[in-house]
MARNURO-910415 format. One line per field, with one value per residue: z, x, y of N, C-alpha, C in turn; residue in one letter; residue number from 1. Coordinates in Angstrom, 2 decimals, decimal comma, always signed. Atoms other than C-alpha are relative to their C-alpha. Layout:
N
n.z: Z;...
n.x: X;...
n.y: Y;...
ca.z: Z;...
ca.x: X;...
ca.y: Y;...
c.z: Z;...
c.x: X;...
c.y: Y;...
res: A;...
n: NUM;...
// end
This chain:
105
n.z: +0,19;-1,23;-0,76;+0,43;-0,75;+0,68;-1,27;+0,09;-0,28;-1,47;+0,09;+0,80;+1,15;+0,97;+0,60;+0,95;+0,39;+0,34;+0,62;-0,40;+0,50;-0,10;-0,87;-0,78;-0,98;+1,12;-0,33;+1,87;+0,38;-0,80;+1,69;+1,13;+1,19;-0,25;-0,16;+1,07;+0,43;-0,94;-1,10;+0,35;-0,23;-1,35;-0,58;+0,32;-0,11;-1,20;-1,79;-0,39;-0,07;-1,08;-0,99;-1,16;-0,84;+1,58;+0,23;+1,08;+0,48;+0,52;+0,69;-0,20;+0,99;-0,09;-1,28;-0,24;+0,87;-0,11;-0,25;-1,16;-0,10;-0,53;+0,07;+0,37;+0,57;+1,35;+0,40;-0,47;-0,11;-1,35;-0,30;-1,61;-0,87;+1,18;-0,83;+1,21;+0,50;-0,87;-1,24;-0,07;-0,22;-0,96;+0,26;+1,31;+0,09;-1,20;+0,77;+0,06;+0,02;+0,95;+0,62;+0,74;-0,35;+1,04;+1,07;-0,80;+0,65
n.x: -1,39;-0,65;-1,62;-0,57;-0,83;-0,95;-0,59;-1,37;-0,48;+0,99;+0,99;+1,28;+0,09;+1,29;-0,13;-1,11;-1,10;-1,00;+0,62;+0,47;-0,38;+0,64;+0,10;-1,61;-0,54;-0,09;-1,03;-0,27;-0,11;-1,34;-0,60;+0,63;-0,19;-0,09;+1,18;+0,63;+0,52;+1,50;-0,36;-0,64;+0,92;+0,62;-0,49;-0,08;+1,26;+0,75;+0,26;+1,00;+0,65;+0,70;+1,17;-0,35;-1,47;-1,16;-1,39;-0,72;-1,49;-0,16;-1,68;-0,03;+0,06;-0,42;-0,90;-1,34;+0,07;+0,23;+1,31;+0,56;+1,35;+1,09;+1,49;+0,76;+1,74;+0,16;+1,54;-0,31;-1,55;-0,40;-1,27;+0,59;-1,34;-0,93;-1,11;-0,55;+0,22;-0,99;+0,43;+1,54;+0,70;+0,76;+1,80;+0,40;+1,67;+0,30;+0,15;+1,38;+0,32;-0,28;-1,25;-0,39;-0,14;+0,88;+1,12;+1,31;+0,41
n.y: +0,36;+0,72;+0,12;+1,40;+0,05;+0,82;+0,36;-0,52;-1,27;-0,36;-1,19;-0,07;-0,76;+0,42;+0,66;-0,15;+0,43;+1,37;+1,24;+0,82;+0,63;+1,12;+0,78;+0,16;+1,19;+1,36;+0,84;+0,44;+1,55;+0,05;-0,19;+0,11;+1,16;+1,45;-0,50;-0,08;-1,45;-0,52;-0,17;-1,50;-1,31;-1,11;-1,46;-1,49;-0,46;+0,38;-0,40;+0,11;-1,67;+0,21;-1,53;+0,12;+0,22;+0,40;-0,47;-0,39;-0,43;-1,57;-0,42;-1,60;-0,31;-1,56;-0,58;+0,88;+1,09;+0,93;+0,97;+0,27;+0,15;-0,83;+0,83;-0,95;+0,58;-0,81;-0,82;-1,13;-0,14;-0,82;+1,46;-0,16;-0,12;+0,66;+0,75;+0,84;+1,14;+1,14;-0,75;+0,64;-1,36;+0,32;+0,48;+0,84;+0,14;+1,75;+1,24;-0,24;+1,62;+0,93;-0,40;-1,61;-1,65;-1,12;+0,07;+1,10;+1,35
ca.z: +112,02;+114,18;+116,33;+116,05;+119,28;+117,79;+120,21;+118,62;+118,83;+122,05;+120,35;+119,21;+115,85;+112,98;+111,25;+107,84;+108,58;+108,79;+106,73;+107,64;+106,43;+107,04;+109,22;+112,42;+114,21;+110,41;+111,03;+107,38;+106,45;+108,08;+104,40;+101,61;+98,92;+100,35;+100,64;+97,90;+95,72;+97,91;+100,87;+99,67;+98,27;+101,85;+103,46;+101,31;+100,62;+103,11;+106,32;+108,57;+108,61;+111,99;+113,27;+115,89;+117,89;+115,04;+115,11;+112,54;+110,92;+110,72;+109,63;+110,71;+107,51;+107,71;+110,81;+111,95;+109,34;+111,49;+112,01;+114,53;+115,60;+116,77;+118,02;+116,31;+116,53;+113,29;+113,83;+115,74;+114,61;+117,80;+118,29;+121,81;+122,06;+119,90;+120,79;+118,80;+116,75;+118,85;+121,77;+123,15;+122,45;+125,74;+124,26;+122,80;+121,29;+123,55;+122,07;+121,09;+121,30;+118,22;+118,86;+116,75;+117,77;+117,13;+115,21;+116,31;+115,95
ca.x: +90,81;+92,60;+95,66;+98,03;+100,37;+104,11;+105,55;+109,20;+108,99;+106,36;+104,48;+100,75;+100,41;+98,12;+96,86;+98,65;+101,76;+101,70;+100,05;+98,16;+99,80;+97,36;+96,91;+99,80;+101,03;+101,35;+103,68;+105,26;+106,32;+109,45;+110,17;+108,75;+110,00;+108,40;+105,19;+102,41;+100,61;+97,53;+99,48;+101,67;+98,80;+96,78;+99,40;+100,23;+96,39;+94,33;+93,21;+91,24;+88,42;+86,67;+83,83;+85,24;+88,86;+91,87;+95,47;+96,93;+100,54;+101,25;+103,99;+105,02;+105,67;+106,28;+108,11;+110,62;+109,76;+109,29;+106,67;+104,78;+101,21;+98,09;+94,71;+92,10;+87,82;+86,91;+83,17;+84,53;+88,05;+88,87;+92,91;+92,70;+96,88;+99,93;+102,99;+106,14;+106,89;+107,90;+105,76;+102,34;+99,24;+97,21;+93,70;+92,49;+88,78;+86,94;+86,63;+83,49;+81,83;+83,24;+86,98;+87,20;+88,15;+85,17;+82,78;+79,29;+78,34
ca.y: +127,19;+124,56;+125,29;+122,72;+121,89;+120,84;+118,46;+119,40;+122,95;+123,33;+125,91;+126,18;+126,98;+127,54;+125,11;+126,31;+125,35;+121,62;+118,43;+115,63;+112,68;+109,79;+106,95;+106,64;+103,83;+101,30;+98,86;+98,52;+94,77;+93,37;+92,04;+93,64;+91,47;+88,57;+90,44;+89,48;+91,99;+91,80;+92,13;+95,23;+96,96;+96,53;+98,24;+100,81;+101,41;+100,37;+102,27;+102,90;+106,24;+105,85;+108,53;+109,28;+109,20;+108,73;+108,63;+110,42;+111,29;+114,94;+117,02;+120,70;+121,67;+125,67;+125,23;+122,52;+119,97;+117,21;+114,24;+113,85;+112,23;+113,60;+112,04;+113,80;+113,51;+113,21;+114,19;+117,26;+117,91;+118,84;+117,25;+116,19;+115,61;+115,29;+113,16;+112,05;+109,37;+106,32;+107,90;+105,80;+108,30;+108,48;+108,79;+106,10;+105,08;+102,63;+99,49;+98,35;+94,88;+93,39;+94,33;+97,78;+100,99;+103,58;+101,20;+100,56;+96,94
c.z: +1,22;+0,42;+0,55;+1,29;-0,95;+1,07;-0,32;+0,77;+1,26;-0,28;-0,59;-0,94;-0,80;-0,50;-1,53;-0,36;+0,36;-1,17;+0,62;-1,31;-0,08;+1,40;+1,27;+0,53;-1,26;+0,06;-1,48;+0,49;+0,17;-1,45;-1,21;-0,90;+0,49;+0,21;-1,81;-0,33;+0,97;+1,07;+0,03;-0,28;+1,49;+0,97;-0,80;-0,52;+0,69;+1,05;+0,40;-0,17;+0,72;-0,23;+1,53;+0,56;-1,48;+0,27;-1,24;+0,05;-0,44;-0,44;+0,05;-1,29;-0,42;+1,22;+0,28;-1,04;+0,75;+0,41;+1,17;+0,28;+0,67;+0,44;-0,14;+0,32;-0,99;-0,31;+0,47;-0,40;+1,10;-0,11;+1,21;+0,34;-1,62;+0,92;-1,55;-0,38;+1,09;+1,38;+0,06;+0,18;+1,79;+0,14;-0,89;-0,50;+1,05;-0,98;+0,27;+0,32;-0,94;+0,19;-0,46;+0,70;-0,51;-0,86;+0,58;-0,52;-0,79
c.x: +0,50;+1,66;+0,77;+1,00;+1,34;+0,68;+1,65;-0,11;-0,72;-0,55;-1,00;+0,19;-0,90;+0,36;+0,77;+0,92;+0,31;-1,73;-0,23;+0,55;-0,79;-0,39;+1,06;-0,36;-0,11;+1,24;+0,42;+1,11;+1,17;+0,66;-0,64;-0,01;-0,54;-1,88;-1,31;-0,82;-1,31;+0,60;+0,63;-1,07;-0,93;+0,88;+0,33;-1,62;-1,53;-0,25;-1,10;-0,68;-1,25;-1,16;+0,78;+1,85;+0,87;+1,23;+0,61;+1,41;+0,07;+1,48;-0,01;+0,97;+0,50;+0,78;+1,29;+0,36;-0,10;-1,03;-0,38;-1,72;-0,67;-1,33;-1,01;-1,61;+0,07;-1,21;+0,43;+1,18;+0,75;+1,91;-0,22;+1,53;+0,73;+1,15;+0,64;+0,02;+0,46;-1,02;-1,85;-0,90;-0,81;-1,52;+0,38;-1,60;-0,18;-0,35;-1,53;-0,34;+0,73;+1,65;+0,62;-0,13;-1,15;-0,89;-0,85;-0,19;-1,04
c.y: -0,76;+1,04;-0,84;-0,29;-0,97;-0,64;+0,19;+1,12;+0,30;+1,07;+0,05;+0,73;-0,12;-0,95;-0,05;-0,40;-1,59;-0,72;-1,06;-0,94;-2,00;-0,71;-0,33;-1,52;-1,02;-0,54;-0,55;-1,47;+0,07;-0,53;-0,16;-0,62;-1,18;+0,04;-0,74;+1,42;+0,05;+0,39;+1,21;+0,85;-0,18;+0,67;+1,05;+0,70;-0,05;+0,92;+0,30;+1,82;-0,61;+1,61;-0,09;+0,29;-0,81;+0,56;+0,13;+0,40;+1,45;+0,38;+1,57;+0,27;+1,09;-0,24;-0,85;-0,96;-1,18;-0,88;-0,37;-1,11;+0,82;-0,85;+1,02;-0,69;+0,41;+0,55;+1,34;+0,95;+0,30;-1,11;+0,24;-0,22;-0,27;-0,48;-0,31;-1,17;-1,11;+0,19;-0,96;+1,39;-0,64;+0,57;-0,96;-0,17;-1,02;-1,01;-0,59;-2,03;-1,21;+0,13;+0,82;+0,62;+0,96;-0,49;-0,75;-1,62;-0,06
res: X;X;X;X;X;X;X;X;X;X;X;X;X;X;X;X;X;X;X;X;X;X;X;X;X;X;X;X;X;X;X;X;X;X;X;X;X;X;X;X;X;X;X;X;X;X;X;X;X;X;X;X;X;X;X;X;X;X;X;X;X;X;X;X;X;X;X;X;X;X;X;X;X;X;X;X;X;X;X;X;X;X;X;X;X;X;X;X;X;X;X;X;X;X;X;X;X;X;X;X;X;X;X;X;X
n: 1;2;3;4;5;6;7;8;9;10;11;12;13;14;15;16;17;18;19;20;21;22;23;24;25;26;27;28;29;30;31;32;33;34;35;36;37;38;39;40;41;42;43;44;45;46;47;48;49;50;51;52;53;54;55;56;57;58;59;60;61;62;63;64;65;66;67;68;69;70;71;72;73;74;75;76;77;78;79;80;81;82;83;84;85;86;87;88;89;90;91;92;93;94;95;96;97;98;99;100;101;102;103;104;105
// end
């Protein structure tokens, strides 16, 4: 079982009480209506699923209700920090030869 740090409330908690909500840091379209259908569906379905180092969207759920991020391994689950929204994480993956985050060449 993970134990979840909430950066609202400042208290470790089980994993139970929140949800993983996806991918963090997506910069949604400055104007959707202007967006095409390929372009709307790759942001709303699109992302990324690294090995490795991943910022995700959580959500304390049983407790305060509010959203937060997290940087998780995903071979390990281990979360290595959470921070709020608006907030730069301070892990990141190392960047690899080609440009990507987390993907061998």
């Amino acid at each position: 079982m993970l134990h979840i740090h909430c950066p609202h409330c400042g208290e470790l908690r089980s994993e139970e009480e929140f949800h993983a909500k996806g991918q963090a840091h997506i910069p949604r379209p400055l104007d959707p209506a202007a967006c095409s259908d390929a372009q709307w569906g790759e942001y709303l379905f699109f992302r990324d699923n690294p090995r490795g180092i991943h910022h995700e969207l959580w959500v304390h759920a049983a407790g305060c209700r509010k959203y937060f991020n997290a940087t998780r391994d995903t071979v390990s689950y281990e979360i290595l920090e959470t921070y709020k929204i608006g907030e730069k994480p301070s892990v990141t993956a190392p960047q690899t030869s080609s440009g990507q985050e987390g993907v061998a060449p």
